[in-house]
LORORO-75824 format. One line per 10 residues: number of its first residue (from 1); for each residue x, y, z of N, C-alpha, C. Coordinates in pm, whole numbers, padded with zeros to 5 digits. Each point is the difference from the previous one (the first is absolute). Example, Ala and Ser with C-alpha at 12.3 -4.5 7.8 and 13.67 -1.06 7.14 Angstrom:
LORORO-75824
1 = 01319:-00569:00780:-00089:00119:00000:00090:00120:00000; -00035:00105:-00072:00082:00119:00006:-00077:00109:00073
***
This chain:
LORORO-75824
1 = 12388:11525:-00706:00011:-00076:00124:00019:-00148:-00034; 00105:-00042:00060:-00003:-00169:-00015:-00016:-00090:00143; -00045:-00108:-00076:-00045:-00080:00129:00082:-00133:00008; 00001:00006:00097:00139:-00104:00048:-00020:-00192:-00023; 00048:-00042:-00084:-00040:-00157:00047:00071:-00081:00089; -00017:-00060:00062:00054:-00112:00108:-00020:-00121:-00052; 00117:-00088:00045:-00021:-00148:-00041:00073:-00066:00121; -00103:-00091:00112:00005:-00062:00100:00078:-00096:00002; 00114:-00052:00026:00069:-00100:-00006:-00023:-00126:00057; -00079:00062:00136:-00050:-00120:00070:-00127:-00070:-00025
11 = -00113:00080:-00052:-00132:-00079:-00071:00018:00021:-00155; 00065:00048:-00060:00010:00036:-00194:-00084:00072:00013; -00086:00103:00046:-00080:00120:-00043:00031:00074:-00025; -00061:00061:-00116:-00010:00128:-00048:-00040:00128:00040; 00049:00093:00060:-00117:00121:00059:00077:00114:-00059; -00153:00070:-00046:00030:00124:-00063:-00083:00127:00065; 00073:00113:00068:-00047:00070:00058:-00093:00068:-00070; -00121:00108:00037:-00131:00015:-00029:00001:00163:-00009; -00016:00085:-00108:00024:00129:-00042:-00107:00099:00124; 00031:00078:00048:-00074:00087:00084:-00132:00017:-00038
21 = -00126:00051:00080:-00154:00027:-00045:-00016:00078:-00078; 00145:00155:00024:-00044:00086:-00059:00068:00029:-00180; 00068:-00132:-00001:00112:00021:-00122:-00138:-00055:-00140; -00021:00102:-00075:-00078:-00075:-00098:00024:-00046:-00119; 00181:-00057:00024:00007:-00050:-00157:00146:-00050:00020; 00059:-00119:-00018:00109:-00043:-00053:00119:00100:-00070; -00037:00091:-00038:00078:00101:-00037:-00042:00121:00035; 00068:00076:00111:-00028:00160:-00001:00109:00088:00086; -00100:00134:-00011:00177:00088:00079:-00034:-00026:00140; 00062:00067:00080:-00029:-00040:00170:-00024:00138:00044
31 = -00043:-00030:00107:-00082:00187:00068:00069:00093:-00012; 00163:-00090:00040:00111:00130:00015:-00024:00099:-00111; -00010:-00034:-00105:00004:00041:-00104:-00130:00084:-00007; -00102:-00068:-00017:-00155:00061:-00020:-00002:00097:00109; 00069:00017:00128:-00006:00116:00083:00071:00109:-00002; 00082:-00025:-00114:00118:00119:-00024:-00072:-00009:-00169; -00070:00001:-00044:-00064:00016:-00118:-00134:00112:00039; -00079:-00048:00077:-00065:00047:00106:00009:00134:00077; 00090:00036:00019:00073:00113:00109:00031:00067:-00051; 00063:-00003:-00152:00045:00060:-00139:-00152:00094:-00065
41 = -00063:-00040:-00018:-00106:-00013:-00079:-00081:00110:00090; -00033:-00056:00132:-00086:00072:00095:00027:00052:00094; 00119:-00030:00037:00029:00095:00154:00116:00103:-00050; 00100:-00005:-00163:00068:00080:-00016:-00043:00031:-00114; -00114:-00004:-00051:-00056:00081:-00111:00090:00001:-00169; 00083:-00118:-00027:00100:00004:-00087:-00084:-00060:-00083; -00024:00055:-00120:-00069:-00040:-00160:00016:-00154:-00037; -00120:-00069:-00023:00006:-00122:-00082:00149:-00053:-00068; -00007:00077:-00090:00108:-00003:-00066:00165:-00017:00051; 00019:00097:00091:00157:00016:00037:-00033:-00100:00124
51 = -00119:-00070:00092:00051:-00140:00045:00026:-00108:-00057; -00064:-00028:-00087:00059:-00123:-00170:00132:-00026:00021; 00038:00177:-00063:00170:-00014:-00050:00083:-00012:00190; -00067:00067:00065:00091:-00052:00127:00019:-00160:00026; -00144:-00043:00036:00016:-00154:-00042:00119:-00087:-00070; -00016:00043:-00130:00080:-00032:-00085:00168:-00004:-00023; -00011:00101:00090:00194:00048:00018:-00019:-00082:00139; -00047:-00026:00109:00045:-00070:00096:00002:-00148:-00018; -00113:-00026:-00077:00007:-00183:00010:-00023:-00010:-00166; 00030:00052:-00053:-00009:-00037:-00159:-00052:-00103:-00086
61 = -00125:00094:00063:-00139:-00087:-00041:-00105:00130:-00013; -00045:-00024:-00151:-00113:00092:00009:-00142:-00036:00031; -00042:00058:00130:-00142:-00066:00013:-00098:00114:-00062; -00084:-00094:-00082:-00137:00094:-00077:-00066:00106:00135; -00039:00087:-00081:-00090:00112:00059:-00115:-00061:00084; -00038:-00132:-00036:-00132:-00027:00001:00022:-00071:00141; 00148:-00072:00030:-00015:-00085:00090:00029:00124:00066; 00071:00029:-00004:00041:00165:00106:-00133:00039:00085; -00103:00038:-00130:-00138:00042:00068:-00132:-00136:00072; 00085:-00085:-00056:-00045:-00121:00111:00028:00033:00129
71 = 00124:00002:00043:00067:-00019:00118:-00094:00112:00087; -00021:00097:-00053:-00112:00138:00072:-00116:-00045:00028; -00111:-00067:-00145:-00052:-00073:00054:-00033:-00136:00111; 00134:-00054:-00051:-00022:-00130:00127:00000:00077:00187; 00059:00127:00000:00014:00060:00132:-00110:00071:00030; -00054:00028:-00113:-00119:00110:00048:-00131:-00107:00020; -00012:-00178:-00035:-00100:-00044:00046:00040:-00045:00130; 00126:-00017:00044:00064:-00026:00141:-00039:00062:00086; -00003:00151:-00010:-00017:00074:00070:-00183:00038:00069; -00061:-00051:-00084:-00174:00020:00016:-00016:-00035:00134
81 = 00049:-00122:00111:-00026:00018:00117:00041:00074:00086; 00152:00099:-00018:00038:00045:00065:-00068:00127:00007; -00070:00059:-00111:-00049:00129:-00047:-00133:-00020:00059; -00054:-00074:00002:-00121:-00040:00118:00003:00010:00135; 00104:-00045:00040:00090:-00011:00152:00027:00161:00030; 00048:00064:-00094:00054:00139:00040:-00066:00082:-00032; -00164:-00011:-00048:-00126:00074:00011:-00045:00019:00122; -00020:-00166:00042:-00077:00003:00138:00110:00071:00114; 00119:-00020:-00003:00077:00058:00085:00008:00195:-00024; -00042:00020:-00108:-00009:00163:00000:-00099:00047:00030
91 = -00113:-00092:00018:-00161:00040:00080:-00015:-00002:00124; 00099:-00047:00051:00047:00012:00177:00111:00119:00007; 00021:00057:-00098:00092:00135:00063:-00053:00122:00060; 00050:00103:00082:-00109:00090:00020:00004:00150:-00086; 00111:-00031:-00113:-00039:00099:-00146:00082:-00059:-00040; -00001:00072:-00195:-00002:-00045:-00116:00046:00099:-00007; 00074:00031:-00149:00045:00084:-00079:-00030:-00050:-00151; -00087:00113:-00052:-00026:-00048:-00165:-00025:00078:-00051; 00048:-00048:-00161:00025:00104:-00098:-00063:-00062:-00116; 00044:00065:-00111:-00030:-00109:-00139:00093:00088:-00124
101 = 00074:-00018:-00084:00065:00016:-00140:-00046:-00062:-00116; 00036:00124:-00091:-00074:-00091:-00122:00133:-00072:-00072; -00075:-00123:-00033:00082:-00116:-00076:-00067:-00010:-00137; 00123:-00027:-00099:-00067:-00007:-00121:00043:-00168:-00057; -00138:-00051:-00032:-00018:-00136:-00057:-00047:-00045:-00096; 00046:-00049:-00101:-00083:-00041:-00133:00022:00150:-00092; 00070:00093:00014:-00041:00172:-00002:-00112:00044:00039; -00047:-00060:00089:-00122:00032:00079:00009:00039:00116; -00035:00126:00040:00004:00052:00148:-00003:-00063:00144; 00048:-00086:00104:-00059:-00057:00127:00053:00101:00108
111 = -00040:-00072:00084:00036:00075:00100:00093:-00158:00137; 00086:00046:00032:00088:-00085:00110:-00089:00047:00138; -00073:-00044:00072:-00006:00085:00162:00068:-00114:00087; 00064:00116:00095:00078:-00112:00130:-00039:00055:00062; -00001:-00104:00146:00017:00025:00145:00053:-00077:00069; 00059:00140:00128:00122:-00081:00058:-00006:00028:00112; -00004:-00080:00095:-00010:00015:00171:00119:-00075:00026; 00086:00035:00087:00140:-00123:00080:00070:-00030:-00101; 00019:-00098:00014:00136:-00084:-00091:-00103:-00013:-00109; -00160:00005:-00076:-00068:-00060:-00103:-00010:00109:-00042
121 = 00053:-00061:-00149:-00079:00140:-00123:-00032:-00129:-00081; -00101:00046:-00059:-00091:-00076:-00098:-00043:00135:-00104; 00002:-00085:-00114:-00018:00067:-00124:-00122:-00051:-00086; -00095:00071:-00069:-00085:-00081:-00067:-00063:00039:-00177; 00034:-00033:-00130:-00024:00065:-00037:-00162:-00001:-00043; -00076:00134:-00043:-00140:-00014:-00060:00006:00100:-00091; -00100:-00035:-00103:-00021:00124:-00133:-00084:00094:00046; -00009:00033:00125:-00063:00109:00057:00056:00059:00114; -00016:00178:00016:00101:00047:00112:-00119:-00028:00148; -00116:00065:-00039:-00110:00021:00067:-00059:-00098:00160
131 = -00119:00015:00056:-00105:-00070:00054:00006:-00148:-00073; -00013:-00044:-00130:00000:-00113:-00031:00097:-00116:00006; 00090:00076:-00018:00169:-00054:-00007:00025:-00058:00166; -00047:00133:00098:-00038:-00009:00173:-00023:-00141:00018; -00167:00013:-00040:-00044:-00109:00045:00006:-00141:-00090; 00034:-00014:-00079:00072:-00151:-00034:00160:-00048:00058; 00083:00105:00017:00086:-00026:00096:-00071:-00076:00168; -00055:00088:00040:-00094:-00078:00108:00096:00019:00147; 00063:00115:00010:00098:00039:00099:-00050:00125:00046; -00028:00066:-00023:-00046:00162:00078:-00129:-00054:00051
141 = -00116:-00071:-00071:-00125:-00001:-00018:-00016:-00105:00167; 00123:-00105:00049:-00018:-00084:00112:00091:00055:00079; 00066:00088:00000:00044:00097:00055:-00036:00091:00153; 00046:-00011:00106:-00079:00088:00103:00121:00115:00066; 00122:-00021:-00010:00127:00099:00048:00003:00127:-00082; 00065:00069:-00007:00048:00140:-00060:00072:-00017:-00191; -00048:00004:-00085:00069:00052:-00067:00079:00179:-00074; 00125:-00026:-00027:00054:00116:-00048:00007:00005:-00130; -00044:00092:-00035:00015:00038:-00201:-00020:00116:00006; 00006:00068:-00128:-00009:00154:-00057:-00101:00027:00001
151 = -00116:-00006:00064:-00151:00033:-00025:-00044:00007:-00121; 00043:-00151:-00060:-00062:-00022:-00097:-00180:-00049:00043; -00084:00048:-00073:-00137:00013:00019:-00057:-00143:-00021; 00052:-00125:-00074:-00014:-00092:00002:00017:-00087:00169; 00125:00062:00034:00012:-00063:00174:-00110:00042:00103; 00014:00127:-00042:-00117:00049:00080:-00146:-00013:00020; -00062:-00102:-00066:-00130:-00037:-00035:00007:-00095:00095; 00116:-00063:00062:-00080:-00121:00067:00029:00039:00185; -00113:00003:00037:-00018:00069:00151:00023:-00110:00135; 00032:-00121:-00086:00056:-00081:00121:00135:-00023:00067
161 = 00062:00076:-00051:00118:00000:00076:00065:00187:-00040; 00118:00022:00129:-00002:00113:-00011:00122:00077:-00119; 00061:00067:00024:00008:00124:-00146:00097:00042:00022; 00203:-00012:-00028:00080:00132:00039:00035:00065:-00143; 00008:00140:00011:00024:00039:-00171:00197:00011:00038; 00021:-00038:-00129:00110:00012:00022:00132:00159:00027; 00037:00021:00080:00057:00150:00072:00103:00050:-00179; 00072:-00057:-00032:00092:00038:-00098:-00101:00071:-00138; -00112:-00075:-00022:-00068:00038:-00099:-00028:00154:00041; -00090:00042:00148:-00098:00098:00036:00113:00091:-00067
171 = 00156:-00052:00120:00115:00110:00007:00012:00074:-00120; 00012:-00110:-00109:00033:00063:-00155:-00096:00071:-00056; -00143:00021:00020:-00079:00081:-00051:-00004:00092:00106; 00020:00045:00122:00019:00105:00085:00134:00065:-00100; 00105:-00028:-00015:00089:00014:-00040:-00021:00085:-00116; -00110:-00077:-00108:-00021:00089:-00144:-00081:00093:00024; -00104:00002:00119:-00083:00132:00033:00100:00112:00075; 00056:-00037:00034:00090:00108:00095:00059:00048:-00155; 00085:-00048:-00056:00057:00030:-00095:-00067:00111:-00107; -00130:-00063:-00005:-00056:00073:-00138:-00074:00127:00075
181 = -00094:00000:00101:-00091:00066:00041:00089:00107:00194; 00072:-00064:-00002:00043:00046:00153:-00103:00031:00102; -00075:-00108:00001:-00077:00010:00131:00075:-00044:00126; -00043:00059:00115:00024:-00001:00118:-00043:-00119:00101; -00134:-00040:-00089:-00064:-00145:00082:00062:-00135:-00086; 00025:00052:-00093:00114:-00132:-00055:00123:-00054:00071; 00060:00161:-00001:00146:-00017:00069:-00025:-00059:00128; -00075:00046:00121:-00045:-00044:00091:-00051:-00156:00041; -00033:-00037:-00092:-00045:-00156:-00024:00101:-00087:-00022; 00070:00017:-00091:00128:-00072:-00021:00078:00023:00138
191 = 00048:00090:00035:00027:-00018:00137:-00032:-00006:00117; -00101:-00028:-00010:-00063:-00096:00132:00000:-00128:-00087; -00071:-00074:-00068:00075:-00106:-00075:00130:-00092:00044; 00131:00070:-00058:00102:00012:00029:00043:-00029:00173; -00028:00146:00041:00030:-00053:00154:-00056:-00128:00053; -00129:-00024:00045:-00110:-00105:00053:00077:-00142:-00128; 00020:-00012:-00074:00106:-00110:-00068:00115:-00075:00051; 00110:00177:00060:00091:-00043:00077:-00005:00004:00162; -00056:00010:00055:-00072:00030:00135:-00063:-00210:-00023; -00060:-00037:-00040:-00094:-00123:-00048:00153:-00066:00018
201 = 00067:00038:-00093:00169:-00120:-00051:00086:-00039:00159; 00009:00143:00068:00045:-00015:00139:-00062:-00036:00107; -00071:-00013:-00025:-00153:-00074:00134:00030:-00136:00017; 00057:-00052:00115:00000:-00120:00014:-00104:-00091:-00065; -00144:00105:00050:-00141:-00124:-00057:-00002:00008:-00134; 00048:00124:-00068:-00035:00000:-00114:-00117:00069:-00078; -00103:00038:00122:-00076:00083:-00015:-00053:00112:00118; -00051:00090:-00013:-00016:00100:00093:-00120:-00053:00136; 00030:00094:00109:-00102:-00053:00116:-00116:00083:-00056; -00111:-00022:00084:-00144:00048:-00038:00032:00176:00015
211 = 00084:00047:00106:-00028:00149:-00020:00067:00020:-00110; 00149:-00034:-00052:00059:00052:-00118:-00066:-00010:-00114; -00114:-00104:-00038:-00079:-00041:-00090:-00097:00114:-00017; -00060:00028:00111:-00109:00137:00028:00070:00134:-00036; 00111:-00011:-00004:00066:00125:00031:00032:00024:-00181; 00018:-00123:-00056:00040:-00039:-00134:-00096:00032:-00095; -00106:-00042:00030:-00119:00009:-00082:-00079:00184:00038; 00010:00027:00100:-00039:00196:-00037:00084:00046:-00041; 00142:00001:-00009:00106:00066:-00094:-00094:-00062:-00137; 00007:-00081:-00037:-00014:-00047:-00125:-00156:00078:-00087
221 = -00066:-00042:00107:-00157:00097:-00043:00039:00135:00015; 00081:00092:00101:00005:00118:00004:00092:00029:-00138; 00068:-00057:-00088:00104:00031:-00126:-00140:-00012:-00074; -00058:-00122:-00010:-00141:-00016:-00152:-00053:00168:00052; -00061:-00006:00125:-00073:00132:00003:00036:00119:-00046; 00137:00024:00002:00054:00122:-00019:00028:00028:-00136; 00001:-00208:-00080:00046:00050:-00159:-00142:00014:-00072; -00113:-00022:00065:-00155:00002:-00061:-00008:00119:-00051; 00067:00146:00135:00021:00126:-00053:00086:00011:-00078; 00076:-00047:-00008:00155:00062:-00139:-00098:-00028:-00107
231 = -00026:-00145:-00029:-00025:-00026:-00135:-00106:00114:-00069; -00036:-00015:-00099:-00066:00088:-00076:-00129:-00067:-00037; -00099:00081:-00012:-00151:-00050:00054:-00004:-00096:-00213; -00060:-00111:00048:-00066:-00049:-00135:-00096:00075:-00050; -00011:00001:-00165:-00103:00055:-00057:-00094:-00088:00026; -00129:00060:00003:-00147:-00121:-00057:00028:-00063:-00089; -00072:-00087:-00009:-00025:-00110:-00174:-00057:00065:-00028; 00042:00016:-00170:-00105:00106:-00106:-00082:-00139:-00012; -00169:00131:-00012:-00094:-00128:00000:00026:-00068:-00130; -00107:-00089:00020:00008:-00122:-00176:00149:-00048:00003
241 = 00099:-00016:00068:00138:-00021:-00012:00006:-00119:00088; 00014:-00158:-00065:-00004:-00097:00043:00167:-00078:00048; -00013:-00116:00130:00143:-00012:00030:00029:00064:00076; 00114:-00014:00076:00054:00048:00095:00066:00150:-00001; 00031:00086:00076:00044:00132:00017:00128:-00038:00023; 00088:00052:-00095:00190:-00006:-00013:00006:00083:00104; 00084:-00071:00113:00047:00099:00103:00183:00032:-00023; 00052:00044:00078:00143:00022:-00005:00041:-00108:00060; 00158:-00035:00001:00012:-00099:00059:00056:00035:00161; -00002:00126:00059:-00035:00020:00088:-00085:-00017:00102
251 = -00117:00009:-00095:-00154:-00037:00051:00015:-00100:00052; -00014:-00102:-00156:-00016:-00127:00078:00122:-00081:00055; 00100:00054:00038:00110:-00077:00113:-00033:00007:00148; -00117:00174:00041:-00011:00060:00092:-00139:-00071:00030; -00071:-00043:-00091:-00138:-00105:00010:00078:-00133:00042; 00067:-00039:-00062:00047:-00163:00051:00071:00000:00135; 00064:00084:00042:00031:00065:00163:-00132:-00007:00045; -00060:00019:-00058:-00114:00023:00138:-00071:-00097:00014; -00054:-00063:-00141:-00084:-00084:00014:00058:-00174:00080; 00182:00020:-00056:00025:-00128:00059:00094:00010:00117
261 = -00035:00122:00113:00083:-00002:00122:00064:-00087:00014; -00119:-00094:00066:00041:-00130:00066:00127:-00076:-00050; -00023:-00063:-00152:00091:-00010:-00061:00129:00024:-00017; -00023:00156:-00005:00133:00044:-00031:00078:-00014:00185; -00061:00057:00081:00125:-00024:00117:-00042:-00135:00039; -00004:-00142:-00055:-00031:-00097:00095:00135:-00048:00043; 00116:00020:-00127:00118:-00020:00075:00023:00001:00126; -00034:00130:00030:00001:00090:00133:-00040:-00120:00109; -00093:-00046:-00016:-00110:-00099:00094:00044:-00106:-00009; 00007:-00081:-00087:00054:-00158:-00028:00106:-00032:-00021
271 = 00115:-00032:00105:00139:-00058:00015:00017:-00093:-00184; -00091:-00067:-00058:-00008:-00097:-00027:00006:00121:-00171; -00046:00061:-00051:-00001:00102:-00073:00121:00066:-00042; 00022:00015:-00116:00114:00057:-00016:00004:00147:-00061; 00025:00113:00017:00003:00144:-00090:-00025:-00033:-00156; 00101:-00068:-00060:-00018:-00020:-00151:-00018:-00108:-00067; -00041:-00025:-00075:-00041:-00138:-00085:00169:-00073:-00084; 00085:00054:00051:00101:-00007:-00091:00080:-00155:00002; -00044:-00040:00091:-00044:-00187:00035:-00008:-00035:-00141; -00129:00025:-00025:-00105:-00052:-00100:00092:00030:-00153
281 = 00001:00090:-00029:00128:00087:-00103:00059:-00055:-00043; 00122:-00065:00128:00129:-00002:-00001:-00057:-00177:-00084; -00059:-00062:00042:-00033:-00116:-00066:-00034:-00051:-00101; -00067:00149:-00079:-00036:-00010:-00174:00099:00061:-00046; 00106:00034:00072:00118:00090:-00159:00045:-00113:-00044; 00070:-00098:00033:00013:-00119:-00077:-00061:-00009:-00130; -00151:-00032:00069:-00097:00007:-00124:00041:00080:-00115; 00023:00126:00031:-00002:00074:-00128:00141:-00019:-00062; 00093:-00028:00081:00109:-00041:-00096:00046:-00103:-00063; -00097:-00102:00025:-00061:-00159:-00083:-00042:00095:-00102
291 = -00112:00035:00007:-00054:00097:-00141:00069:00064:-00096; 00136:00068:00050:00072:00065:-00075:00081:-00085:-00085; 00019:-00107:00074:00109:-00055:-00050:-00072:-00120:-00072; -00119:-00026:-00016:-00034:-00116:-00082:-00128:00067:-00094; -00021:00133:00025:-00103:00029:-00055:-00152:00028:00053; -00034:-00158:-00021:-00093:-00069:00004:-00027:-00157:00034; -00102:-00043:00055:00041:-00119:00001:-00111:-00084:-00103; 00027:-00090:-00074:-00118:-00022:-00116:-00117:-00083:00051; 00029:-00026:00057:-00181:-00109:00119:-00033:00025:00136; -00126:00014:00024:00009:00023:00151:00076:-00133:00065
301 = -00005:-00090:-00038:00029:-00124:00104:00169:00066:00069; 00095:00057:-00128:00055:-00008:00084:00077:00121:00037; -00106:00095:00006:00015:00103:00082:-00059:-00004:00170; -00102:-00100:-00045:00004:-00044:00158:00041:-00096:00050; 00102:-00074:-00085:00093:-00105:00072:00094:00138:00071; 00044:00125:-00079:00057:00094:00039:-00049:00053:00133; -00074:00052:00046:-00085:00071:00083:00045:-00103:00126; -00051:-00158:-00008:00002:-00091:00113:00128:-00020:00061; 00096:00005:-00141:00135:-00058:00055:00089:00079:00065; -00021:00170:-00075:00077:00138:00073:-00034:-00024:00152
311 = -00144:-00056:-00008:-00069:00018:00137:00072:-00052:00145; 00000:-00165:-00078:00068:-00096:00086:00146:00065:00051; 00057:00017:-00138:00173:00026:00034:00023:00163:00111; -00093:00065:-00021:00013:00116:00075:-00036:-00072:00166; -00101:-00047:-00027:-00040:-00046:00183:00112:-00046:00049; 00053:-00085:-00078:00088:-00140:00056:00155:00107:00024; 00026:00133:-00117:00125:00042:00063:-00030:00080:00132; -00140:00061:00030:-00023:00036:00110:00023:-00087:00129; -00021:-00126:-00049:00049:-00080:00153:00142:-00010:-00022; 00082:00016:-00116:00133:-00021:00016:00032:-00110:-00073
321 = -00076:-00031:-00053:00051:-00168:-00119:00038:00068:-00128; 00152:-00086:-00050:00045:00007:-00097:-00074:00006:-00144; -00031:00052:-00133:-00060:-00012:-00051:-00004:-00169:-00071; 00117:-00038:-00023:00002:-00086:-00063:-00037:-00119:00085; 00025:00027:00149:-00062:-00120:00087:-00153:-00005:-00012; -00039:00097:-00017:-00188:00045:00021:-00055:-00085:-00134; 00092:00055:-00113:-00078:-00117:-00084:00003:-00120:-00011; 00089:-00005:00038:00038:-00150:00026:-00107:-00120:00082; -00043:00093:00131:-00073:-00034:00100:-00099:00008:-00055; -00054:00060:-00084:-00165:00002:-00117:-00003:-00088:-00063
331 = 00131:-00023:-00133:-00006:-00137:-00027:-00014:-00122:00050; 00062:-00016:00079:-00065:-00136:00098:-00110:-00018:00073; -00082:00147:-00018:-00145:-00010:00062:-00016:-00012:00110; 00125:00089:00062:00031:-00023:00187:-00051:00159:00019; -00023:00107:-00114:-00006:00170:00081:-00082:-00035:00109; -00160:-00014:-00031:-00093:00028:00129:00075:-00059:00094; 00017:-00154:00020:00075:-00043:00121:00126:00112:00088; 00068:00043:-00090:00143:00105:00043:-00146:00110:00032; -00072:00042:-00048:-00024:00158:-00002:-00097:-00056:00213; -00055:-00081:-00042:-00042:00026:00100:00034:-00086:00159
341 = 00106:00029:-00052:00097:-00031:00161:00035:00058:00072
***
């Protein structure tokens, strides 16, 4: 960047214009650049390496690795208010969708969990999948709307807000019991499932009136009742035999039907609810194909410069902003201002 001098004819002064707040040095590249370095790196998943040599064939200049992984860093401390901003705005939704994938860091196991309500997905990473990982995130735990996940047993521990399991998962293990065992209360389940899904999709409200709901839920207990008889009676625990009793996985698919009714048809009930978690999903495959394609990443820092920035750029194409405009708008430390307009 150069700065312009003037020389006044009418008083002899000198004036020399004054470099921007955010420029930190007499010599550097400009956003254009750092946002298409940026977008490369994290929103199209292209290797360290082959952005260098792209670099290099367009403006023939090789910039080091190091400033490269600057430019990630300088966006991912940009971004800390906006990721604050689009917390509190996902605690006013009236559900969530969340998941978690494992990420590998340092060659050390983590785990990525997102959640995504509206136009916000947020990503976070922790070295734990569990309850702990939960509550230092600090999002389910202040939480009072519906979340959807796979009945993972970690979600399910916290009783302040309510529960949808996700429909695609149940479907696919109805699917492998029908398959392996040919029960009749399987087949039956999946299709009521199925129907009450698409019956839900064509409903103006989106969810059923109180009699279809009533009418929904004794089909549903009259299928558990009928498969209590199919299944085949458990043995006792041989005594002195410590730990749990291995059931089939019949058993316990036909136990998690029962025990998490509610759950499972809340679709049914809450416009706001969706059949499948595939929201949540569709938001970590990215993730895993960062992984494939880089491995690993060697520090946490900036695997969660990773996590924040996928985050940002996914919200921001949900409202419809260009990628390269979005970073752009981070760099100058304008996101929260744009996000919350």
């Amino acid at each position: 960047m150069d700065a312009e001098v003037k020389h006044c004819p009418s008083c002899n002064a000198t004036v020399k214009d004054s470099f921007p707040s955010d420029r930190h040095g007499p010599l550097q590249y400009g956003d254009g650049l750092k946002a298409f370095v940026i977008n490369l790196l994290v929103g199209q998943v292209v290797a360290l390496n082959r952005v260098q040599k792209l670099i290099k064939s367009m403006i023939g200049v090789v910039i080091a690795e190091a400033s490269l992984l600057k430019f990630v860093l300088r966006l991912h401390q940009a971004l800390a208010t906006w990721e604050c901003q689009a917390t509190a705005s996902m605690l006013n939704t009236p559900a969530i969708n969340v998941d978690e994938t494992s990420f590998r860091v340092d060659s050390k196991n983590h785990w990525i969990h997102v959640y995504s309500s509206g136009d916000v997905t947020l990503k976070f990473l922790h070295r734990k999948r569990g309850k702990a990982a939960i509550d230092e995130i600090n999002i389910i735990p202040r939480y009072g709307g519906a979340i959807i996940h796979d009945c993972w047993s970690s979600y399910l521990s916290y009783h302040d807000c309510n529960h949808g399991l996700c429909g695609s998962h149940l479907l696919r293990e109805l699917t492998f019991i029908i398959d392996t065992n040919g029960y009749a209360w399987a087949r039956n389940m999946k299709r009521l499932l199925q129907q009450t899904c698409k019956t839900v999709s064509k409903s103006t409200e989106k969810c059923l009136g109180d009699k279809e709901l009533a009418n929904l839920q004794k089909r549903y207990r009259n299928i558990l009742t009928r498969g209590a008889k199919e299944l085949p009676d458990i043995p006792p625990k041989p005594s002195g035999k410590r730990g749990k009793l291995a059931k089939s996985d019949a058993h316990n698919l036909w136990e998690r039907l029962r025990d998490y009714e509610t759950a499972v048809l809340l679709f049914a009930k809450d416009p706001h609810v969706s059949f499948t978690n595939n929201r949540a999903e569709r938001d970590l495959r990215m993730s895993k194909v960062k992984q494939k394609v880089s491995g690993c990443f060697r520090t946490t820092e900036y695997a969660h410069a990773y996590g924040r920035i996928s985050s940002y750029l996914q919200s921001m194409a949900n409202r419809g902003y260009n990628p390269l405009i979005a970073i752009q708008i981070a760099l100058a430390g304008e996101a929260h201002k744009v996000w919350g307009e």
